[in-house]
C-alpha positions as CSV (number, residue, x, y, z in Angstrom):
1,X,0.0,0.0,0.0
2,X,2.9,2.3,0.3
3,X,5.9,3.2,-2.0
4,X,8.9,5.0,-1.3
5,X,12.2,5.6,-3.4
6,X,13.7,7.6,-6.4
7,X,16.1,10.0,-6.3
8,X,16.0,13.6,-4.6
9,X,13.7,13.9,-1.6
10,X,11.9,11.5,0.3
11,X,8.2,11.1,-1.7
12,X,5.5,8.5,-1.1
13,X,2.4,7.5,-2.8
14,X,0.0,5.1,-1.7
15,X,-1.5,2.8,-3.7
16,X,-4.6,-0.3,-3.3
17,X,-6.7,-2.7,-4.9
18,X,-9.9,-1.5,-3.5
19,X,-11.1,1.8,-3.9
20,X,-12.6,2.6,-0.7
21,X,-9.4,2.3,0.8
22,X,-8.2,5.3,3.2
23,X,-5.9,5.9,5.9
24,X,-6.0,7.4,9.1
25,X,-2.3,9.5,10.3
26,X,-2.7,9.8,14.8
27,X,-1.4,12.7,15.9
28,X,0.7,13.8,12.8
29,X,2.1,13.2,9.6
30,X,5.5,13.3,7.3
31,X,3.9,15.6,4.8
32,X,3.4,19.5,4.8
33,X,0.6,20.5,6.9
34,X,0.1,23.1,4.5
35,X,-0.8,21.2,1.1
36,X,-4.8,20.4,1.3
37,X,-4.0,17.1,-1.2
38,X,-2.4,15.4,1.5
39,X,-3.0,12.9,4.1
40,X,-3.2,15.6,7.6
41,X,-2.8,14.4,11.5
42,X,-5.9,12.7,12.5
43,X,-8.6,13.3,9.3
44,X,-9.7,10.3,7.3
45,X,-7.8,10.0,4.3
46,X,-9.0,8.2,0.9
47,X,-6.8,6.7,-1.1
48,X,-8.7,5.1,-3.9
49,X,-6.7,2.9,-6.4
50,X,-4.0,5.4,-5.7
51,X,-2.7,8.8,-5.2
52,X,0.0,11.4,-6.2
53,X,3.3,11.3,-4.7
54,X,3.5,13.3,-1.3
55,X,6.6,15.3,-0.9
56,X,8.0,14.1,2.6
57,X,9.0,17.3,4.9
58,X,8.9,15.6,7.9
59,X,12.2,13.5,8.6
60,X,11.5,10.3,10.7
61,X,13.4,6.9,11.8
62,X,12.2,3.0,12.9
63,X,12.6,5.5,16.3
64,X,10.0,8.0,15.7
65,X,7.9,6.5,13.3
66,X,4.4,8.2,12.5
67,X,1.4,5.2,12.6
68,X,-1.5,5.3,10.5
69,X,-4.5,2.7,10.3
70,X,-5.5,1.3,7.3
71,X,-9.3,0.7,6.7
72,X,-12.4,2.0,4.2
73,X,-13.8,5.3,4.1
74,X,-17.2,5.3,4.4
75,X,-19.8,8.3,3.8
76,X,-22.1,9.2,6.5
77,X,-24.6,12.1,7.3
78,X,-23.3,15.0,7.9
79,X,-24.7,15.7,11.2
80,X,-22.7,12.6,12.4
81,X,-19.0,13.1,11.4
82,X,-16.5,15.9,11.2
83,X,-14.9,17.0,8.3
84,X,-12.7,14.4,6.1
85,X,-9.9,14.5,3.3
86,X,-11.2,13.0,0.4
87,X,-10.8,12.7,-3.4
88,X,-9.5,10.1,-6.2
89,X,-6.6,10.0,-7.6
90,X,-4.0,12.8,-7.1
91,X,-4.7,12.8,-3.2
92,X,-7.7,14.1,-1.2
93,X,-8.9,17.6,-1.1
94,X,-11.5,18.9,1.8
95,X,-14.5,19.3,0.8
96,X,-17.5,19.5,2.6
97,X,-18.0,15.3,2.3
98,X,-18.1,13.7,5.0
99,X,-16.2,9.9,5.5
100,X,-16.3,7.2,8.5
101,X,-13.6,5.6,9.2
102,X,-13.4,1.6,9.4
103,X,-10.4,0.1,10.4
104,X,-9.8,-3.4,8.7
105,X,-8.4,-6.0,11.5
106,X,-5.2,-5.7,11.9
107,X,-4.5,-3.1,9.1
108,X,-1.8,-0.4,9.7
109,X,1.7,0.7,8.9
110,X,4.0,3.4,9.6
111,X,6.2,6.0,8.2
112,X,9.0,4.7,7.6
113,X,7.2,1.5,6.9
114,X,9.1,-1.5,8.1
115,X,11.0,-3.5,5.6
């Protein structure tokens, strides 16, 4: 679900088979906090079938990884979820959709994934 590499800096795109697949960073993540396309600390995130590459500003180690939870974003009424990152390919944009997390068993990773 996640790829990293290529020259220059850090980038990583993820990438899935199902596409109502989204992620869920807790408490922050590698990427710039200022770029609405992608995935912010504690918002749901959809993936889709995949996204753009996400510039990584945030430099981490196996020490300090960042985890996220892997499950399916799910759309709700609005009067019973916050606000959500969402969108197709190209990375999620907020809008004023609303998604519901839900986890898969046992899905998750981190940033730097483990290899």
């Amino acid at each position: 679900m996640l790829a990293v590499g290529g020259p220059g800096p850090d980038k990583i795109r993820f990438k899935s088979n199902d596409s109502k697949t989204a992620i869920w960073y807790i408490g922050g993540t590698p990427f710039d906090h200022r770029d609405p396309t992608a995935p912010q600390p504690d918002k749901v995130f959809s993936v889709g079938k995949k996204t753009k590459e996400f510039e990584v500003v945030r430099s981490l180690t196996r020490e300090n990884r960042l985890h996220f939870k892997c499950g399916e974003a799910v759309p709700v009424a609005a009067k019973r979820a916050s606000r959500a990152i969402v969108g197709g390919y190209g990375g999620g944009t907020t809008t004023g959709s609303t998604l519901k997390f839900k986890a898969w068993k046992g899905g998750g990773n981190g940033t730097p994934p483990d290899f």
